[in-house]
N, C-alpha and C positions, 0 to 999 in steps of 0.2 A: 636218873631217868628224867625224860622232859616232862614237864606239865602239857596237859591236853590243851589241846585249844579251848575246852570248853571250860576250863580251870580258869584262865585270863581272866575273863572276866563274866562270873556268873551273879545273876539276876542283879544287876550294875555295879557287884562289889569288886575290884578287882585283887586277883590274885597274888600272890608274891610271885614275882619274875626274877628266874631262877638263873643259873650259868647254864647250865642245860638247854632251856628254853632260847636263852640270846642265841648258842652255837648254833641249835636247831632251825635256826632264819637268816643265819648268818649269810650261808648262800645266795637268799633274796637280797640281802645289803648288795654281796656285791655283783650280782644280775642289774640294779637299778646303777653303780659305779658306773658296769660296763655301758650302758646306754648313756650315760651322762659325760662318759670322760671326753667326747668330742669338746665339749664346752669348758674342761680343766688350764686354767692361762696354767703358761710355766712355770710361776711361782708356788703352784700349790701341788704336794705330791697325792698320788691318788689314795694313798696314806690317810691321808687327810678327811679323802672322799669317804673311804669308808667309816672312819670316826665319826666325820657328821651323819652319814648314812645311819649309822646304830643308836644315834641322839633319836632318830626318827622310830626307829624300830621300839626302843624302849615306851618309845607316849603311844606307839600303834598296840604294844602289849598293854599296857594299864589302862588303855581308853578304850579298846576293841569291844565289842557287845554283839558273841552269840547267835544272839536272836535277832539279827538284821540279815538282811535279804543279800548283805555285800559278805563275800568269804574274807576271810582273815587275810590272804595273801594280796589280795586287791586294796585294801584297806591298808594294810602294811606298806605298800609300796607307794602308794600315796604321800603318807607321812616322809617314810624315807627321803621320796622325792623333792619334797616340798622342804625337808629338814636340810638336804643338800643343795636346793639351787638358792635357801637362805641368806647360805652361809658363801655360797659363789657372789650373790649378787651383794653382799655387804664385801667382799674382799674386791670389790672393782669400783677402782675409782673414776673409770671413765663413765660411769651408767647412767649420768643424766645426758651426757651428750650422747652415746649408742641407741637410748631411745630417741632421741631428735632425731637420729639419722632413720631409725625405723616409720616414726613418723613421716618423714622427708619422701621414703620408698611408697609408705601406703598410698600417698597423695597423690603420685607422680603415679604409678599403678592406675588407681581411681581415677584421675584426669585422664590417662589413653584408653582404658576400656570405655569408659563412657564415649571417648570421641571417636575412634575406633568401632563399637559394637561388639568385643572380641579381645581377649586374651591378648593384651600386650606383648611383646615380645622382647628379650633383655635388650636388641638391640636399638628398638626405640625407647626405651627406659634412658640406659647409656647418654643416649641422643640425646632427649629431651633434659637430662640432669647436666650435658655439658662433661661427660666423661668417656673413655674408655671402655672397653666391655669388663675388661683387667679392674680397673677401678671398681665398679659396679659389683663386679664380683666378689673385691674385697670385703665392698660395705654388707654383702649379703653376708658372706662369711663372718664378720663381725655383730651383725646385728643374731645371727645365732649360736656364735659362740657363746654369747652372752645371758644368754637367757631369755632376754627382750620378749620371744614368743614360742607361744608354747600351746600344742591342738588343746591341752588342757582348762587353758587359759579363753577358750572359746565357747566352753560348754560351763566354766564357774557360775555362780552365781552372781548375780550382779554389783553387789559390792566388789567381785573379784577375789573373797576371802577363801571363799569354797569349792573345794572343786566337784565336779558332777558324781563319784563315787563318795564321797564323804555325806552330800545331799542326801544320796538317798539310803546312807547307813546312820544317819543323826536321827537322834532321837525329838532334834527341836524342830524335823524336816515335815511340814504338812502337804497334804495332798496336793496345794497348790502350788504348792515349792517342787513337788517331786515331778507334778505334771509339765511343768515351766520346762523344767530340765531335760525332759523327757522332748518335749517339743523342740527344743535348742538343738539337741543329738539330733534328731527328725534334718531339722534343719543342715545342719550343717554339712550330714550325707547327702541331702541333693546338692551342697555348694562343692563338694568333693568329688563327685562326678562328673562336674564340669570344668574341671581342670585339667590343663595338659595332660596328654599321656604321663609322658616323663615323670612331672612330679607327682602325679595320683596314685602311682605305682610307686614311690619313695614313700607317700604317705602311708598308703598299705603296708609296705613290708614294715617300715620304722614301727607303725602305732598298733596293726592289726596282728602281723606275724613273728613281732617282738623282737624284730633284727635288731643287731648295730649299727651305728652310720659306716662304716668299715665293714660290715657284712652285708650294709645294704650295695655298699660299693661293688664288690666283689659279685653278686648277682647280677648288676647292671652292666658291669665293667667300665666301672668311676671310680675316679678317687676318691678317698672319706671327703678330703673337700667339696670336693665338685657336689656331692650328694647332700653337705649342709649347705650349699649354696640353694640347691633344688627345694629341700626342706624350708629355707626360710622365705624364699621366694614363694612357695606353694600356700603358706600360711600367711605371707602377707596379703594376697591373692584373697583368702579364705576371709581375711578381717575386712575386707573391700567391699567384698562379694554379701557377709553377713552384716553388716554394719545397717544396713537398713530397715534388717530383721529383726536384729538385735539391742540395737540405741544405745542406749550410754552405758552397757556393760561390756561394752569394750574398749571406751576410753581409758585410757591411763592419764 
């Protein structure tokens, strides 16, 4: 029989995590797999995803605490999360160059809205970088394949270690940390309303109504590409648009 949730971990001791218990979340491993497999290069089977996935699950059962305002399942996926784009972003050896290129896009973004007044458009991006729309698109598709960015990675903490559910399930998390956070989210929903249809609506279904990029496709009637394209471009957009708000915790 599984252990309760409130067995994990009570009054901060944690419980023995049981086979039971791993089966019983097993499903959540591979609910966070399926959102993540847009970003699995070939070399790696999803296999794999879920093995790192359950590295995640086990430190989300032994470190989970009860008595925080965040459910287990939120908390769990986190971990998971964070335990799998790990282990993506250590199996890729191009990753200091994909972030150049993300840098490259944020810049060239930033330089036409500001000169512009208004939401760049991919075909002056293209233009301005000296490429194709094809090309352009590539780089987009690459820069989120890879992990490079992530809505998550917007509301962290400033170091970048934390993300905004772990903030405010820690127990080292003070009011001014929680509030910080809390403002950041504030924030970052008015720079999300201001974004194309198109991608505001990718941003919703992916983050809000917990699609696939392949599900999100399928509503829009896109391809899973076409829709990581939207997604990284939406988020580069989002780090342009915050970066003023936010300052150096969104450096890399």
């Amino acid at each position: 029989m599984s252990a309760p949730l409130s067995a994990v971990a009570y009054g901060g001791e944690p419980a023995p995590v049981t086979d039971d218990t791993v089966r019983r979340y097993l499903p959540l491993v591979r609910k966070v797999v399926r959102r993540l497999a847009y970003r699995r290069p070939p070399a790696v089977e999803e296999a794999e995803l879920v093995s790192w996935g359950l590295g995640g699950l086990l430190d989300a059962l032994r470190r989970f605490d009860p008595s925080k305002a965040a459910t287990f399942e939120t908390y769990a996926q986190v971990r998971i999360r964070g335990a799998i784009l790990d282990r993506l972003r250590g199996q890729d050896t191009t990753a200091r160059s994909t972030r150049e290129k993300a840098k490259l896009l944020e810049r060239t973004y930033q330089m036409l809205e500001t000169r512009h007044g208004r939401a760049a458009t991919e075909e002056e991006v293209a233009e301005e970088l000296g490429k194709t729309l094809s090309e352009l698109h590539t780089m987009l598709a690459e820069v989120g394949r890879n992990g490079i960015l992530s809505l998550e990675d917007l509301v962290s903490s400033r170091d970048g270690s934390t993300s905004g559910d772990e903030v405010l399930a820690s127990d080292d998390a003070g009011p001014a940390e929680v509030t910080l956070h809390r403002e950041r989210v504030a924030i970052l929903a008015q720079a999300v309303s201001r974004l194309p249809e198109k991608e505001r609506t990718v941003i919703a279904l992916y983050y809000h109504e917990g699609l696939t990029m392949r599900e999100v496709g399928e509503v829009l009637d896109l391809t899973e590409s076409r829709v990581s394209q939207l997604h990284s471009q939406a988020l580069i957009r989002l780090r342009t648009s915050l970066r003023g708000s936010l300052g150096k915790g969104l450096d890399r």
